[in-house]
C-alpha positions as CSV (number, residue, x, y, z in Angstrom):
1,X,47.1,32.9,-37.5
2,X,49.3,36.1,-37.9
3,X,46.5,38.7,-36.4
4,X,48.4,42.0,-37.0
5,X,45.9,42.6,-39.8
6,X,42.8,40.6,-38.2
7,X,40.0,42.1,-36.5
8,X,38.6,39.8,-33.3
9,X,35.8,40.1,-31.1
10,X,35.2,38.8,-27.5
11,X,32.0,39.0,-26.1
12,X,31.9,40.2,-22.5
13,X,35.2,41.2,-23.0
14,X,34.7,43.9,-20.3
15,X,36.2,42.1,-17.3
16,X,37.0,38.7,-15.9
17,X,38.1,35.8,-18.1
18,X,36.7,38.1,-21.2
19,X,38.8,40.9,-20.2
20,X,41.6,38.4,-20.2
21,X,40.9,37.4,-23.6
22,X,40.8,40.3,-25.3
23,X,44.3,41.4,-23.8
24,X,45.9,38.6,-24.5
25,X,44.8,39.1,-28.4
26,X,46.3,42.7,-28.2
27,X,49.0,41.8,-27.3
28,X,49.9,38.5,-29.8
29,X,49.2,41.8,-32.1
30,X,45.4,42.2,-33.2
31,X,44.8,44.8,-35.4
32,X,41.4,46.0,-34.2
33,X,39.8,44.3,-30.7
34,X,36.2,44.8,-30.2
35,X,34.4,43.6,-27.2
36,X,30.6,43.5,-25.9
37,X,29.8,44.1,-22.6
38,X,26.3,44.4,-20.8
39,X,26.3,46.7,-17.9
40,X,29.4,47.2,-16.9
41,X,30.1,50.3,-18.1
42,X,33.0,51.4,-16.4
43,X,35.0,48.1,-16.6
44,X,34.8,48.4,-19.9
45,X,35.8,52.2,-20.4
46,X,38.8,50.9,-18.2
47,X,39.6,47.8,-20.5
48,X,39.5,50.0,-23.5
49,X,42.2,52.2,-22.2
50,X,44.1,49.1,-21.3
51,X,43.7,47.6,-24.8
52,X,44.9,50.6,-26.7
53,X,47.8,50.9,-24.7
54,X,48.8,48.2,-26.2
55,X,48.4,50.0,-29.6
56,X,45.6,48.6,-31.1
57,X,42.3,50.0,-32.1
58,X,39.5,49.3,-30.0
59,X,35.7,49.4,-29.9
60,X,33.6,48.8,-27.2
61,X,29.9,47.9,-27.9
62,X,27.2,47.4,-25.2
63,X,25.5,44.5,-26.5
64,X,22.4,42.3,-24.4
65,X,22.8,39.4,-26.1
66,X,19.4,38.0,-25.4
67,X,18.7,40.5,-28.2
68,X,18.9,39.0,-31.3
69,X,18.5,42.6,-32.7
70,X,21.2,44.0,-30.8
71,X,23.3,40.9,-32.0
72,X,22.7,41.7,-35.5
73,X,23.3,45.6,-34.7
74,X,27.1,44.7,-32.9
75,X,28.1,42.4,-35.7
76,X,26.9,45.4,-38.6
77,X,29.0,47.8,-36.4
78,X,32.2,45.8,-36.9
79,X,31.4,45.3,-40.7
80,X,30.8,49.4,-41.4
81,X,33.7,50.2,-39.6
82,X,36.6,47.5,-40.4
83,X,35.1,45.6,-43.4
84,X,36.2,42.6,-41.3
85,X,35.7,39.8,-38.8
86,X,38.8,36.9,-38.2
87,X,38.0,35.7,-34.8
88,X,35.2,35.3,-32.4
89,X,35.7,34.1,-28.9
90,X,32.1,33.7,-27.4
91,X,32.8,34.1,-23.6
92,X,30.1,36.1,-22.4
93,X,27.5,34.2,-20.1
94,X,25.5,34.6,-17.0
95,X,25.5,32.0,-13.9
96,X,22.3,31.9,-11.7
97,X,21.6,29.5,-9.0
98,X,18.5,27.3,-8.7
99,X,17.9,23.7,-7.3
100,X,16.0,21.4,-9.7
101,X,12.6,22.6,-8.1
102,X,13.3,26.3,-7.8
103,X,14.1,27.0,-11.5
104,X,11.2,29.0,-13.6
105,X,10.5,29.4,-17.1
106,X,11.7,32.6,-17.0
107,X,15.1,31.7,-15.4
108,X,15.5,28.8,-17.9
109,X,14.6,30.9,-21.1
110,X,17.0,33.7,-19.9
111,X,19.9,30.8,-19.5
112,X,19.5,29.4,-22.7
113,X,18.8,33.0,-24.7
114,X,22.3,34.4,-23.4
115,X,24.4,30.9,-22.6
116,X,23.2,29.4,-25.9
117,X,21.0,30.8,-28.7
118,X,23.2,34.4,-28.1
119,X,26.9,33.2,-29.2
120,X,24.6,30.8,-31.9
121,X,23.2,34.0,-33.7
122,X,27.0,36.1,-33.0
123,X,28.1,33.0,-34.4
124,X,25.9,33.1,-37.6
125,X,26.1,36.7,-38.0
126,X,30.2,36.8,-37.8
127,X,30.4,33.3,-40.1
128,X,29.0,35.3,-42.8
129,X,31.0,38.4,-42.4
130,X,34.0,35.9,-42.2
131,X,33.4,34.0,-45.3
132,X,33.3,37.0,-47.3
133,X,36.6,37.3,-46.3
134,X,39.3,34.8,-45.5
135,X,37.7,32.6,-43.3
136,X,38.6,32.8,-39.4
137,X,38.2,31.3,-36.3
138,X,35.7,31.1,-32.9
139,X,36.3,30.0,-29.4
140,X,33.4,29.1,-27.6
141,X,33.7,29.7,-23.7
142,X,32.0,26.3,-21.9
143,X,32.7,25.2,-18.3
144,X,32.5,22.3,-16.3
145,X,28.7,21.5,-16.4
146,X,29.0,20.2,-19.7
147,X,30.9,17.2,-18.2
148,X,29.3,16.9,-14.9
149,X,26.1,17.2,-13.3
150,X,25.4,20.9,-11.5
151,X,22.5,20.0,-8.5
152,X,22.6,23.9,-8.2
153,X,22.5,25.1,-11.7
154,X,21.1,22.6,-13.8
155,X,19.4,25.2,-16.1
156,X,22.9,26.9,-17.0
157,X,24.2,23.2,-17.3
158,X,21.6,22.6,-20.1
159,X,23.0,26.0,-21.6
160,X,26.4,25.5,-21.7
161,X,25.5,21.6,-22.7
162,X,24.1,23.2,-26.0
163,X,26.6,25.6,-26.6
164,X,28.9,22.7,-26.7
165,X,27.0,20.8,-28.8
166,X,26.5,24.2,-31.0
167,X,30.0,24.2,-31.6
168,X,30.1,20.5,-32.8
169,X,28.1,21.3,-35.6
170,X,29.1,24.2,-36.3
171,X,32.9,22.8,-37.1
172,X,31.5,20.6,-39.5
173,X,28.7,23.6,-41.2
174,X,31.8,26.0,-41.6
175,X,34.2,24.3,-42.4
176,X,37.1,24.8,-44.3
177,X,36.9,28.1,-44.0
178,X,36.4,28.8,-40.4
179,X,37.8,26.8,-37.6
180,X,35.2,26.5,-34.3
181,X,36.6,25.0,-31.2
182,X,35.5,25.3,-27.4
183,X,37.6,25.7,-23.9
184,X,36.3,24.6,-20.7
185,X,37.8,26.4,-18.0
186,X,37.5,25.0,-14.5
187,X,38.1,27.4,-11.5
188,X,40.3,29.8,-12.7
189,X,38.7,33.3,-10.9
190,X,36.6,32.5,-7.9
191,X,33.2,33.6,-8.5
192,X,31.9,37.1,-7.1
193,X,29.4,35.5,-4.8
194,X,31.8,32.8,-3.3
195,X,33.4,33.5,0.3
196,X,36.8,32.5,0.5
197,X,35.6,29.5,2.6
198,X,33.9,28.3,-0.4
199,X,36.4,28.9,-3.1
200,X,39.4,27.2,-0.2
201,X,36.7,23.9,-0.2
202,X,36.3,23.6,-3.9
203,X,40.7,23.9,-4.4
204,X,41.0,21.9,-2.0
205,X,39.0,19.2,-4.4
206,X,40.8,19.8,-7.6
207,X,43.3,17.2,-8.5
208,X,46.4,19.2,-8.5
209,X,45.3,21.0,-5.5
210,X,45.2,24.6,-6.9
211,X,43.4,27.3,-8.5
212,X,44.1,28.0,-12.1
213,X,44.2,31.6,-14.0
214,X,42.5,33.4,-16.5
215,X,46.2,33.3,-18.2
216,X,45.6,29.9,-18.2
217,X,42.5,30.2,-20.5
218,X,44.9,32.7,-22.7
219,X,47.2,29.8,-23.1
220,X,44.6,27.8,-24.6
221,X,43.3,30.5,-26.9
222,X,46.4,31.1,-28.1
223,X,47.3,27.6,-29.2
224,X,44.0,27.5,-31.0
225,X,44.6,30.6,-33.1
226,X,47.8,29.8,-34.0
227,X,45.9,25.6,-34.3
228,X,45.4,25.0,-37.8
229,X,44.5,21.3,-38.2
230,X,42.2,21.6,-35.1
231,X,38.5,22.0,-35.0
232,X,35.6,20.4,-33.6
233,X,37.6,20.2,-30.2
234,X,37.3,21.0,-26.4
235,X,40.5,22.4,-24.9
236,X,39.8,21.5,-21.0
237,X,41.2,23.9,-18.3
238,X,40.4,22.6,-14.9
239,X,43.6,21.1,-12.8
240,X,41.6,17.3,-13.6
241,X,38.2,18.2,-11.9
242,X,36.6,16.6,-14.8
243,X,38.6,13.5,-15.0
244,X,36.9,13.0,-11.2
């Protein structure tokens, strides 16, 4: 897909893995980036500097995804001001910890409203922006508890377990038109509350015996847009944790 004229969207493009995402689309040569982000308000005044650097225009929305309202509101932004959405890359999420026994009803419902039912209704909303154009393309950001049991976070496991299955369907409900894939990423960036004893313990059980990169989730997002007989698919990023 030639994006020089496209206009993508990453959600929680405003740092981490996101932030990756969104650069790496500017600079294959993305008309227009937009990105959501949450709270992090000066992360993402610094990314939208970084992306128009790179020359492209930019738009930064602060988006709760939770909010099916504020979903709808992002997605009518994009439409009044470029006419046009060509790829989606759903990679904003949240990660809390909770044994079986400690998770709540309110600590599941939050999982699930941002993990899964979020990037279904950015999803829904952008499909219908993109069939009225030229079709496109979205990249749905899962992880490893999709694959494996997660003692310590079973609720965000069931949320990324959906997402994935999301994406299934939704590769067979929009197709031709629009392509829908999924990347699991495995440790790529340690995570902010992980010591470096922690983060050293789980390396050091990855098959190849290293960390990977956020570039190494660019690598996969940039075979997919430029992918066209693939759909339906999970691109796996994880050094052969999941193979375990």
């Amino acid at each position: 897909m030639d994006l020089s004229e496209r206009c993508v969207l990453v959600t929680g493009g405003a740092h981490r893995v996101g932030k990756a995402i969104a650069l790496t689309l500017a600079k294959m040569g993305a008309a227009q980036i937009v990105f959501t982000f949450n709270s992090s308000q000066d992360a993402a005044e610094k990314t939208t500097q970084e992306i128009r650097s790179l020359g492209c225009e930019v738009l930064a929305i602060r988006c709760d995804q939770s909010d099916i309202q504020q979903i709808d509101a992002a997605i009518d932004l994009i439409n009044q001001k470029f006419g046009r959405l060509d790829v989606l890359v759903n990679s904003a999420s949240i990660l809390s910890e909770a044994e079986f026994f400690a998770v709540t009803p309110e600590t599941w419902d939050q999982a699930m409203n941002v993990n899964a039912r979020g990037p279904f209704f950015f999803m829904q909303k952008a499909a219908r922006l993109m069939l009225a154009g030229d079709g496109g393309l979205i990249i749905n950001i899962i992880d490893e508890s999709v694959v494996k049991p997660a003692l310590n976070w079973v609720h965000h496991g069931a949320s990324k377990a959906a997402l994935w299955n999301i994406t299934r369907t939704a590769s067979l409900a929009l197709a031709p038109k629009i392509r829908v894939n999924a990347i699991l990423p495995g440790a790529v960036l340690k995570p902010p509350n992980y010591s470096d004893e922690q983060w050293e313990h789980l390396v050091d059980n990855i098959p190849l015996r290293k960390s990977g990169s956020p570039e190494d989730v660019c690598q996969a997002v940039t075979y997919l847009i430029n992918a066209d007989f693939v759909t339906g698919q999970m691109i796996v990023v994880d050094g052969g944790t999941t193979g375990l």
